[in-house]
C-alpha positions as CSV (number, residue, x, y, z in Angstrom):
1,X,70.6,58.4,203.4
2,X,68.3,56.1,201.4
3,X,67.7,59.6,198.7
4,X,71.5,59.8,198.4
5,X,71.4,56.2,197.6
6,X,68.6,56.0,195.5
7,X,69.8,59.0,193.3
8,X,73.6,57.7,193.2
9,X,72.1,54.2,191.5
10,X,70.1,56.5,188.6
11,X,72.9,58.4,187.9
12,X,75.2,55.2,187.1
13,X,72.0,54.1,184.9
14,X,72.0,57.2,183.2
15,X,75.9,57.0,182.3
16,X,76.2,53.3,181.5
17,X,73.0,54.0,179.1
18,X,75.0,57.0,177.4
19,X,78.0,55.1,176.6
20,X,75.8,51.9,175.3
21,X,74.3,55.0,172.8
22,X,77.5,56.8,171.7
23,X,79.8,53.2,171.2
24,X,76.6,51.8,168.9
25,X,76.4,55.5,166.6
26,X,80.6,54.9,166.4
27,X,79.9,51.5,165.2
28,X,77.5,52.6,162.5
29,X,79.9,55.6,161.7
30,X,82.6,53.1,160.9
31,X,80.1,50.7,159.2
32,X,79.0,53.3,156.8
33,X,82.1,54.5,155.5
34,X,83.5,51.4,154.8
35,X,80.2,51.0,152.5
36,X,81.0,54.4,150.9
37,X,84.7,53.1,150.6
38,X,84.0,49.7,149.4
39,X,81.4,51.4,147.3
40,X,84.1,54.0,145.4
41,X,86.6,51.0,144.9
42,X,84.4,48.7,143.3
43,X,82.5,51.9,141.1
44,X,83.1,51.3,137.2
45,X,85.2,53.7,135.5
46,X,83.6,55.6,132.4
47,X,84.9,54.5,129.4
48,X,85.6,58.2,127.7
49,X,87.6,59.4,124.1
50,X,91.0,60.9,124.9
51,X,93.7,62.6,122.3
52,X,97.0,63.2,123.4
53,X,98.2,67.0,123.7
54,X,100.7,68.3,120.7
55,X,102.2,71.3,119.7
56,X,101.0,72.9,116.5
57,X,102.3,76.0,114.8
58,X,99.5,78.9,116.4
59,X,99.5,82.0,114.6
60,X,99.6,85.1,116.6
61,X,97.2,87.7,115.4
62,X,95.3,90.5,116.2
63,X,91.6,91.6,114.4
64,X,90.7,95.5,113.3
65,X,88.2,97.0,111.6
66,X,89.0,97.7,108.1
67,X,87.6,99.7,105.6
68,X,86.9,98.6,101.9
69,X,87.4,101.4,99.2
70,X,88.0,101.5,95.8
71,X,91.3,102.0,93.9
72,X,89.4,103.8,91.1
73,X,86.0,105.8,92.8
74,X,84.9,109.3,91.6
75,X,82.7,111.5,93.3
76,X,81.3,113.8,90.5
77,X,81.0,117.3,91.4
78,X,79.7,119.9,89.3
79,X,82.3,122.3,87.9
80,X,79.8,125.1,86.7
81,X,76.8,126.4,88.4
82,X,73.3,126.2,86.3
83,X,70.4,123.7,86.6
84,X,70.5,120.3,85.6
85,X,68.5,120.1,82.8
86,X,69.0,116.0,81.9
87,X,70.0,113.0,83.6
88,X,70.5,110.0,81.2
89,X,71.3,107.5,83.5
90,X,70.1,105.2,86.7
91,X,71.7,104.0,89.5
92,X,73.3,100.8,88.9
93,X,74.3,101.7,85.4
94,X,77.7,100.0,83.8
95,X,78.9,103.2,82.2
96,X,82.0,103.6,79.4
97,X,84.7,106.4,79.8
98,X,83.2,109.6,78.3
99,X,79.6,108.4,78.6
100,X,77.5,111.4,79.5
101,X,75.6,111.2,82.8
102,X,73.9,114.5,83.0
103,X,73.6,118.0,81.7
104,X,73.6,121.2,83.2
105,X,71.8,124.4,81.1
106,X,74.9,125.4,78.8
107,X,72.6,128.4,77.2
108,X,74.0,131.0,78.8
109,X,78.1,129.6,78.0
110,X,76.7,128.9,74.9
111,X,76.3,132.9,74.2
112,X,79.3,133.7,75.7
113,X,81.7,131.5,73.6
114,X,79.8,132.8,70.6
115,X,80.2,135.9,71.9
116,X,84.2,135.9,71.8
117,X,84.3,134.0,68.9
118,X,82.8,137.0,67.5
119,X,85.7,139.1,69.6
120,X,88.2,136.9,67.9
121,X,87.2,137.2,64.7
122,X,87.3,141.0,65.2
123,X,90.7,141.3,66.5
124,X,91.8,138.4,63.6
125,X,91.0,140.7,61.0
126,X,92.8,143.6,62.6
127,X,95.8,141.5,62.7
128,X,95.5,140.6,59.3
129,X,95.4,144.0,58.2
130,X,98.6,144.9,59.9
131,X,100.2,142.2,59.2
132,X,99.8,143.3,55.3
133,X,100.4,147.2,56.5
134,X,103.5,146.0,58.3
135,X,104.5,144.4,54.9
136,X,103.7,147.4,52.7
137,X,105.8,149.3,55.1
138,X,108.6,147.3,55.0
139,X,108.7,147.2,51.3
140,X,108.3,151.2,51.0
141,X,111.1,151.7,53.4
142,X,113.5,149.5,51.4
143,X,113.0,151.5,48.6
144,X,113.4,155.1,50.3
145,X,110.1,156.2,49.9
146,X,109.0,156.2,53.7
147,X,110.6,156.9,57.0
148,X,111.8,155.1,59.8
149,X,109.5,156.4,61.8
150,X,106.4,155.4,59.4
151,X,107.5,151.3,59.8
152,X,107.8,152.1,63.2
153,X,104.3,152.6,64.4
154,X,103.3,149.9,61.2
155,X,105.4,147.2,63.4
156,X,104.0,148.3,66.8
157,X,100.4,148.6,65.1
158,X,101.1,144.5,64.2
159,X,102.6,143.7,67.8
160,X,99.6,144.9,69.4
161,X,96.5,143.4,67.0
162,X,98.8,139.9,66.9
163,X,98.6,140.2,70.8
164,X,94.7,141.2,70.9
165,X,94.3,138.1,68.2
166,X,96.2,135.6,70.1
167,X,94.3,136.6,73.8
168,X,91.0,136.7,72.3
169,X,91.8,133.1,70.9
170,X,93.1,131.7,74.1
171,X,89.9,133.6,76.2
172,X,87.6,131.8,73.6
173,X,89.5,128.2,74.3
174,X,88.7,128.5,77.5
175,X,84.9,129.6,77.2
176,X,84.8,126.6,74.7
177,X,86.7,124.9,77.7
178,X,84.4,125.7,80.1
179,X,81.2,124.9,78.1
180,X,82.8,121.2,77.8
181,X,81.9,121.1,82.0
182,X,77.8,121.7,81.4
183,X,77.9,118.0,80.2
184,X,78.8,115.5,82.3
185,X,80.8,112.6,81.5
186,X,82.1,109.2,83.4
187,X,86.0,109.6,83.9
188,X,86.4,105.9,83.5
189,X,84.6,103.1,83.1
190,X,82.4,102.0,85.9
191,X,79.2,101.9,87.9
192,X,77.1,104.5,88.7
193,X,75.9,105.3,92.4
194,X,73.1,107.3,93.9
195,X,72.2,110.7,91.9
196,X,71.0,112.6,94.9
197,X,69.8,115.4,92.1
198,X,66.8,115.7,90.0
199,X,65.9,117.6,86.8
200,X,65.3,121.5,87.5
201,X,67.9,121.3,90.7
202,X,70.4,124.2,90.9
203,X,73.8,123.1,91.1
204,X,77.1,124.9,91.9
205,X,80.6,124.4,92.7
206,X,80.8,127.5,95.1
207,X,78.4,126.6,98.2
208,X,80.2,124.6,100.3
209,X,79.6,122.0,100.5
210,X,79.6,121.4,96.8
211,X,76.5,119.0,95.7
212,X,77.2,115.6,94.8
213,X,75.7,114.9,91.5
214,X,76.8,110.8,91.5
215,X,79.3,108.2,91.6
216,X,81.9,106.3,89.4
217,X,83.2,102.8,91.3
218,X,85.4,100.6,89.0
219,X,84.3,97.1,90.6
220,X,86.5,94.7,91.7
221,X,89.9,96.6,92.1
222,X,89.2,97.2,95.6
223,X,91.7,97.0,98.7
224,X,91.5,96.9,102.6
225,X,92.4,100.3,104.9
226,X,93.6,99.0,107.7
227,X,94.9,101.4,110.6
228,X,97.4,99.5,112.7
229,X,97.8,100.8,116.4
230,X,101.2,102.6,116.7
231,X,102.9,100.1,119.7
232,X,102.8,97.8,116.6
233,X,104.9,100.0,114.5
234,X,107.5,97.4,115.5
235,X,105.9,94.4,113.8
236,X,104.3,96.0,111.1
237,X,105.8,95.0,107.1
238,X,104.9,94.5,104.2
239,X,103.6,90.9,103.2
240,X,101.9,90.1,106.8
241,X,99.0,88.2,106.0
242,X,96.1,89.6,105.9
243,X,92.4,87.7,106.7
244,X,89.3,89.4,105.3
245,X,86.0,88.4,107.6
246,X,82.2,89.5,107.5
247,X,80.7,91.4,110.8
248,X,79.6,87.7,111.2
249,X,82.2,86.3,111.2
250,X,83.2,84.7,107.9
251,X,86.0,84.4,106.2
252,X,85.8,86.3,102.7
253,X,89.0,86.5,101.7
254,X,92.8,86.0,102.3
255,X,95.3,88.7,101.6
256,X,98.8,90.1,102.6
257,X,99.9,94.1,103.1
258,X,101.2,95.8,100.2
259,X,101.4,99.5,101.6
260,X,102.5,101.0,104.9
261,X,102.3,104.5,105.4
262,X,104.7,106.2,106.6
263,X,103.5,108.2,108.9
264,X,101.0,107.9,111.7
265,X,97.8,109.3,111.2
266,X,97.0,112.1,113.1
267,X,93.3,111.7,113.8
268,X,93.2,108.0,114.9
269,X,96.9,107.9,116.2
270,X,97.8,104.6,113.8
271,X,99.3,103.4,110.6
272,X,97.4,103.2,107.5
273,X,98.1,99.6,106.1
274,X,96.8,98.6,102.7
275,X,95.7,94.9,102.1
276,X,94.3,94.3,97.8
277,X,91.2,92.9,97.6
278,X,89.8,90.6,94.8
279,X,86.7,89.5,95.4
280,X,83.3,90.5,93.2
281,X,81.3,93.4,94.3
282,X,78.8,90.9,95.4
283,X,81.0,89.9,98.3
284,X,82.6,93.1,98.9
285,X,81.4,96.6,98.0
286,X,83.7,99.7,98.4
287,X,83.1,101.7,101.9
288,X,82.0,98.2,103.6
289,X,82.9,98.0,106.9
290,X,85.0,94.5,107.9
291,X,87.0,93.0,110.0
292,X,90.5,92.6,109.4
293,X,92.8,89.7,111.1
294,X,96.6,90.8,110.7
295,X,98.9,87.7,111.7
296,X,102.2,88.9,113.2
297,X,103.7,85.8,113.4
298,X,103.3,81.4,114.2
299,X,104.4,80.0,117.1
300,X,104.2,76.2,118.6
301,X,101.5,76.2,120.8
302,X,99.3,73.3,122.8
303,X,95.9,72.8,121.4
304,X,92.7,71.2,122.4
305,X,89.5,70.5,120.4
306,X,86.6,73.0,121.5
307,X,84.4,70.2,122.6
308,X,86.8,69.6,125.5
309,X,86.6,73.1,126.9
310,X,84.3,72.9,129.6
311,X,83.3,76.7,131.7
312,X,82.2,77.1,135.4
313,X,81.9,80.0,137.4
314,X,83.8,82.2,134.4
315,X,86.7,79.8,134.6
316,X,87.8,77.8,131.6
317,X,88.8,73.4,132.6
318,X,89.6,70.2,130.7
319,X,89.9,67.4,131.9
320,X,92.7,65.0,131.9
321,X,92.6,61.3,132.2
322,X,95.8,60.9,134.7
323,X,96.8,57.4,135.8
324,X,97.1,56.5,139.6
325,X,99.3,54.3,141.2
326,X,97.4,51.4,141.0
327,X,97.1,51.6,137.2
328,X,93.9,53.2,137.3
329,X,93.1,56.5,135.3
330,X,90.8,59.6,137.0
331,X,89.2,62.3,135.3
332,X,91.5,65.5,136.9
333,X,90.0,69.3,136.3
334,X,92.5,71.0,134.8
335,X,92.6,74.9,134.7
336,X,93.5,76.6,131.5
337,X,93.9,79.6,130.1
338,X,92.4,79.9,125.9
339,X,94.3,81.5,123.8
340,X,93.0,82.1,119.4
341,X,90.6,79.7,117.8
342,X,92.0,77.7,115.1
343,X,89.8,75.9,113.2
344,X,87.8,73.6,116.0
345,X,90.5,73.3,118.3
346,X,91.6,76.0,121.0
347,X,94.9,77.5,121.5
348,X,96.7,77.2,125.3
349,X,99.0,79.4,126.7
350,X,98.6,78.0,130.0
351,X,97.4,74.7,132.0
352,X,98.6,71.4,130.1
353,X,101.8,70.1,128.8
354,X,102.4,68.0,125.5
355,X,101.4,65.1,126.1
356,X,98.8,65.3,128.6
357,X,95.9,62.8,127.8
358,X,92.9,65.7,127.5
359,X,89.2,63.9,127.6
360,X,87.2,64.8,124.6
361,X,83.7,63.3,125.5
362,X,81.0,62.7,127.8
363,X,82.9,65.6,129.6
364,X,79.5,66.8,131.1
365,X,78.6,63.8,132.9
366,X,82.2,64.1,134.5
367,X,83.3,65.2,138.1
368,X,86.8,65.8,139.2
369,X,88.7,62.6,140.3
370,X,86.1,60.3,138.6
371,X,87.6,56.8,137.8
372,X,87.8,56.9,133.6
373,X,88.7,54.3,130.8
374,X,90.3,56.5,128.1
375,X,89.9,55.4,124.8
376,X,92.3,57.1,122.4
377,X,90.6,59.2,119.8
């Protein structure tokens, strides 16, 4: 009887002891977050630069690669065979129309032109002595004193030496023709490019593929090829404006489609578009590879200054300085989704209204539902 007593009397210990412990931790609970609470109300708000969201006309554009070429560029092929025998110009040359570039070993042309001159002069005599037979004839037959039969064969004997004359002198043209090709000359005026050949090299126009000898580029009448993809066959004209930039990005030069072909490229499946180009060769050489930035169209759009584009996690935030009820403001994360770069500001399609006041410092040292002081920018 006295154990059951005895253990009955600890056991109310124990349990007044537990409640004493658990009422004094609630206490301190309760304490402590009215220190974090009284601690949040009184913190002082940032003082931070804010702009006000506006539309702005965005322009709505896609970029290609485009390919610079020349409106006047010759590849010069040779149009005999033989072996070069001088080149009298360098790389880099400025060249006049009709300027001679190279020669090929006319020798052998050489004899044969002389040869048929030689033919020509042969079948120009026996012309000329039927043509004075012919004559003769004529004059004996008006008088009686030959037959029909005799001017006959005088007029056929002329038909046939005129006709030998006149193919001789066309077939000697065109030897002298063909020697013309065993010099070369510049078709226009222009730079020449690489010479791939040397002196001794045998050249000819029937292996396949031919040998280039050199280049002709006119500098500075250049344009843009630009192949549009064919699901914008819809919005393709001409006068979209063109933007010229470097593989690094800059902006060379500003231009607007002049050509659109008419058909869709079978190879690459898309429209060749045409863009002029005026910039020096030192900015843009033809076969330079660039990018191309056709603009469809403008649009009002919000934008943002770059600096207020914060990234975490992949995701794109600003944030906005929005006003509580007690007058207060708050720095609120606001998702958004970036649309084209214009200038330093961002385009957004989605994520903030006109309007919105959009923070536009100190946005790294800010958390979501921070007490701010916008300043207007």
């Amino acid at each position: 009887m006295e154990n059951q007593l005895g253990a009955f009397i600890l056991k109310r210990i124990f349990s007044a002891s537990s409640a004493l412990v658990i009422g004094l931790v609630v206490i301190g609970c309760q304490q402590g977050a009215q220190k974090v609470a009284q601690a949040g109300a009184g913190m002082q708000a940032m003082p931070v630069k804010t702009v006000a969201v506006s539309l702005q006309p965005v322009a709505q554009s896609n970029e290609y690669m485009a390919t610079i070429k020349s409106r006047r560029s010759a590849t010069i092929l040779p149009q005999v065979s033989g072996l070069v025998t001088k080149i009298l110009v360098r790389s880099g040359d400025r060249v006049k129309a009709g300027q001679v570039l190279m020669e090929i070993d006319p020798r052998q042309q050489q004899a044969m032109v002389a040869s048929q001159g030689a033919t020509e002069r042969q079948k120009k005599a026996v012309y000329d002595y039927n043509t004075i037979e012919l004559n003769r004839q004529k004059k004996l037959f008006a008088a009686g004193v030959t037959s029909r039969d005799a001017l006959d064969q005088a007029q056929q004997a002329y038909d046939n030496s005129k006709a030998d004359y006149e193919a001789a002198l066309q077939t000697r043209n065109m030897q002298t023709e063909q020697l013309g090709y065993y010099t070369v000359r510049a078709p226009f005026d222009g730079v020449v490019g690489d010479i791939p050949v040397r002196v001794g090299d045998y050249v000819s126009p029937l292996v396949s593929p031919s040998t280039v000898l050199t280049t002709v580029d006119q500098p500075g009448d250049l344009e843009a090829y630009i192949y549009l993809p064919t699901e914008r066959s819809s919005q393709a004209r001409m006068g979209l404006d063109v933007e010229l930039y470097d593989t690094g990005g800059k902006l060379l030069e500003k231009s607007k489609i002049d050509f659109l072909s008419p058909q869709v490229d079978p190879n690459l499946q898309g429209i060749l578009a045409k863009a002029p180009v005026h910039a020096t060769p030192e900015i843009m050489r033809n076969a330079q590879l660039i990018k191309a930035r056709v603009i469809w169209s403008t649009k009002p759009m919000v934008v943002v200054p770059v600096l207020a584009v914060t990234r975490q996690a992949g995701q794109t935030f600003v944030f906005v300085a929005r006003k509580q009820a007690n007058g207060q403001f708050i720095a609120a994360q606001s998702p958004v989704t970036l649309g084209d770069t214009v200038g330093n500001t961002y385009s957004i399609t989605s994520g903030l209204n006109a309007g919105d006041q959009v923070v536009v410092s100190s946005t790294q040292f800010l958390v979501n539902g921070m007490p701010v002081s916008p300043i207007p920018g």
